[in-house]
C-alpha positions as CSV (number, residue, x, y, z in Angstrom):
1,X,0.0,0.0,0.0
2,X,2.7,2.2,0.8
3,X,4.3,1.3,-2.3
4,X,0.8,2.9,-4.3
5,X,0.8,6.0,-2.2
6,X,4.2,6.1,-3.1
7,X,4.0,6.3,-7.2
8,X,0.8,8.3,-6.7
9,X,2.8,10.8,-5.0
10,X,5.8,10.7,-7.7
11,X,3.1,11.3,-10.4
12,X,0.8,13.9,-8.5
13,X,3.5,16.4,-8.3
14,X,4.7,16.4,-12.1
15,X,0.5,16.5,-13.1
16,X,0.0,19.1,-10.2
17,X,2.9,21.6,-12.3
18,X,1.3,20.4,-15.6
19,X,-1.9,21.9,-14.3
20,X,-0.8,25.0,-13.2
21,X,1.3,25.5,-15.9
22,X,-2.2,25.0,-18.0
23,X,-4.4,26.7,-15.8
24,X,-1.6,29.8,-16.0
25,X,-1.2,29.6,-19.7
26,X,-5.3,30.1,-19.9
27,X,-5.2,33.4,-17.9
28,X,-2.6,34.7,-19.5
29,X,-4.5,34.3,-22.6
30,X,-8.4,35.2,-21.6
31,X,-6.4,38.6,-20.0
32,X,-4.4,39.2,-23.5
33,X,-8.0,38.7,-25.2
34,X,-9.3,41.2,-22.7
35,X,-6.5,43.2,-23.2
36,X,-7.2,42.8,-27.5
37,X,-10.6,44.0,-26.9
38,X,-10.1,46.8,-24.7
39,X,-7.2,48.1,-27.3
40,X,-10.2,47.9,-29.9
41,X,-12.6,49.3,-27.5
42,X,-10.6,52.6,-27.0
43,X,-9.5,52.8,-30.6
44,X,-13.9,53.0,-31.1
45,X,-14.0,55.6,-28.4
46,X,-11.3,57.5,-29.6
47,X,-13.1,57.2,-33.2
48,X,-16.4,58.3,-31.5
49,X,-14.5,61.2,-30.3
50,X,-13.5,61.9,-33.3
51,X,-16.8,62.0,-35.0
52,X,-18.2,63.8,-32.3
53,X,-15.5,67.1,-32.4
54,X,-16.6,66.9,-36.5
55,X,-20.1,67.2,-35.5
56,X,-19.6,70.1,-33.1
57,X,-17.5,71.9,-35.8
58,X,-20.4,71.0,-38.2
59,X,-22.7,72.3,-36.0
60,X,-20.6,75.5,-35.1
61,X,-20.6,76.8,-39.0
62,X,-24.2,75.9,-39.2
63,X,-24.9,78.2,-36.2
64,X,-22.6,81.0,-37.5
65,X,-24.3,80.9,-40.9
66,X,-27.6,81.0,-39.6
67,X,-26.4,83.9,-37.5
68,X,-25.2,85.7,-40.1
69,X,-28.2,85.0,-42.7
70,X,-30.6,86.0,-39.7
71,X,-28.4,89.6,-38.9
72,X,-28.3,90.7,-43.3
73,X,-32.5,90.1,-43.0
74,X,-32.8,92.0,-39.5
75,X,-30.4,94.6,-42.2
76,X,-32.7,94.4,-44.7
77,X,-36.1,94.7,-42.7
78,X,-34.6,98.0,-41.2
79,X,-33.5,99.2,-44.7
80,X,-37.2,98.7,-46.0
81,X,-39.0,100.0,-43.1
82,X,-36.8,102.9,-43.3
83,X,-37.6,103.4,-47.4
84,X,-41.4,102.9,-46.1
85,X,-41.5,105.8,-43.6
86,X,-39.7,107.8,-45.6
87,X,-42.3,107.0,-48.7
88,X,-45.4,107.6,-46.2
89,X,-44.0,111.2,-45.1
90,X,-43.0,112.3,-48.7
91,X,-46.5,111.0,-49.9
92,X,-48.8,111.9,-46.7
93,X,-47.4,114.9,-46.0
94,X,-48.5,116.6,-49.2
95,X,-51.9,114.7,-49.3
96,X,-52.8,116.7,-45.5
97,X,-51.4,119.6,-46.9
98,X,-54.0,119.5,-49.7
99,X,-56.5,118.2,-48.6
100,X,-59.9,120.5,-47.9
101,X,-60.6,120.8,-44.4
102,X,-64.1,118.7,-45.6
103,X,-62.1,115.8,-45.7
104,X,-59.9,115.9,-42.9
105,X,-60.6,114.0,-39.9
106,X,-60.9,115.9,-36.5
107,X,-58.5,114.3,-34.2
């Protein structure tokens, strides 16, 4: 009996490293996997970053644009309303002027 303990004994050690050295060997490669995938993962964020700083810019010009377009119609509102007030006192003026006091309304 002692003999079987023995040889089980010679054997477990040399299986016992054999296993380790597997069960190591596994680790190391699910945590270079893991370390794979997180590589890819911050190469997609940094990508989404990317995007994103494109679509701010995009969004920046579009802003300033429409800024500008709204500030040349404010422009050219004010120009006509001027040219309209300008027309109504160069034409009502002379209409109250010659008008007969029949006509006029009593304010």
């Amino acid at each position: 009996m002692i003999g079987v303990l023995i040889v089980l004994i010679i054997f477990a050690v040399p299986l016992s490293a054999i296993w380790t050295e597997h069960l190591r060997q596994v680790r190391q490669m699910e945590l270079e996997t893991r370390g794979r995938m997180n590589d890819e993962v911050l190469a997609e964020i940094a990508a989404l970053r990317q995007e994103l700083q494109s679509l701010r810019d995009t969004t920046t010009q579009y802003d300033l644009s429409f800024d500008t377009a709204l500030q040349t119609l404010e422009r050219r509102m004010q120009t006509l309303e001027r040219r309209v007030q300008t027309l109504e006192q160069r034409i009502v003026r002379p209409l109250q002027e010659t008008e007969s006091p029949q006509y006029q309304r009593n304010v």
